[in-house]
FIBADREN-821916 format. One line per 5 residues: number of its first residue (from 1); their letters; for each residue x, y, z of C-alpha. Coordinates in steps of 0.2 Angstrom, whole numbers, always signed. Layout:
REM residues N
NUM	A	X Y Z ~ ...
REM end
This chain:
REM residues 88
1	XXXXX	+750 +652 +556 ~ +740 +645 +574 ~ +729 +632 +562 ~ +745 +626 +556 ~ +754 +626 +568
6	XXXXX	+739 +619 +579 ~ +730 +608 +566 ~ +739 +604 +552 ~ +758 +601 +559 ~ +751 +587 +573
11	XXXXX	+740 +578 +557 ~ +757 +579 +547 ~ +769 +577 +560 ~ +767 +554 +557 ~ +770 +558 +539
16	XXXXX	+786 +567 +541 ~ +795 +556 +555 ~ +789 +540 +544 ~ +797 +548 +527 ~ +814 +552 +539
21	XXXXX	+815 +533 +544 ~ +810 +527 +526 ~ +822 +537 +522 ~ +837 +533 +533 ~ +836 +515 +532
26	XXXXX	+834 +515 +509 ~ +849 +527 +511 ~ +859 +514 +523 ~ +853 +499 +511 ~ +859 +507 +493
31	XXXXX	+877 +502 +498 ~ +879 +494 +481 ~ +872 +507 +471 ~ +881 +521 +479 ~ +898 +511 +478
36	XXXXX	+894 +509 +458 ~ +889 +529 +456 ~ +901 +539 +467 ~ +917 +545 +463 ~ +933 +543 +468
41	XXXXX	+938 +551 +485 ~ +920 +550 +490 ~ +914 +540 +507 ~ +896 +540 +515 ~ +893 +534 +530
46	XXXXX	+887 +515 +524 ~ +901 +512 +512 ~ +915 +518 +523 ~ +906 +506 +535 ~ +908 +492 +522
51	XXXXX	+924 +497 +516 ~ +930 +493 +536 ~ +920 +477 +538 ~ +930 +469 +523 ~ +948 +477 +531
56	XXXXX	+941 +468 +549 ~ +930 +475 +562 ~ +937 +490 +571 ~ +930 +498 +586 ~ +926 +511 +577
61	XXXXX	+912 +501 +564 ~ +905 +493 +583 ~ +901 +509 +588 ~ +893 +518 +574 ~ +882 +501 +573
66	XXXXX	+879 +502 +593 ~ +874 +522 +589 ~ +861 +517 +576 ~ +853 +501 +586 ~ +852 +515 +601
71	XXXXX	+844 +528 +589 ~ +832 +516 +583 ~ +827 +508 +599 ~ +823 +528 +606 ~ +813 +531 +592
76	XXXXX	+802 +515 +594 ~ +801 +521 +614 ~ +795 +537 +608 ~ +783 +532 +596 ~ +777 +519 +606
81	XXXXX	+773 +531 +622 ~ +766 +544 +609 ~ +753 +533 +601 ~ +751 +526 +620 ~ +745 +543 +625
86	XXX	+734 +546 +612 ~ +725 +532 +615 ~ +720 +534 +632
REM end
């Protein structure tokens, strides 16, 4: 449990936070697949988002956007200091 912990959970560590934001950002981008597969009654975050922008832009869609531009920009920072670290 120590090696991995120690050893293997650092090397893999890039690996997993790289797959998360692959991940996040193909989920946000299928907004045209998903509005062809879900069924009715069913909203996830990017087609609600749509479905608001085409009604008008509320408050509500300017601050869901301004939450994922902060999270991305404090995930750069923190990338950006890590690999910063490592290098020095």
């Amino acid at each position: 449990m120590k090696a991995f912990r120690y050893i293997t959970l650092p090397l893999l560590w890039p690996g997993i936070i790289a797959g998360f934001m692959l991940a996040f950002v193909i989920s946000l981008d299928d907004v045209v697949i998903t509005e062809f597969v879900k069924s009715g009654g069913q909203d996830t975050l990017p087609t609600y988002m749509l479905g608001q922008i085409r009604r008008g832009t509320t408050p509500e869609v300017n601050a869901i956007s301004t939450m994922f531009l902060l999270l991305s920009l404090l995930a750069v920072t923190i990338f950006f200091f890590i690999n910063r670290k490592r290098s020095s």
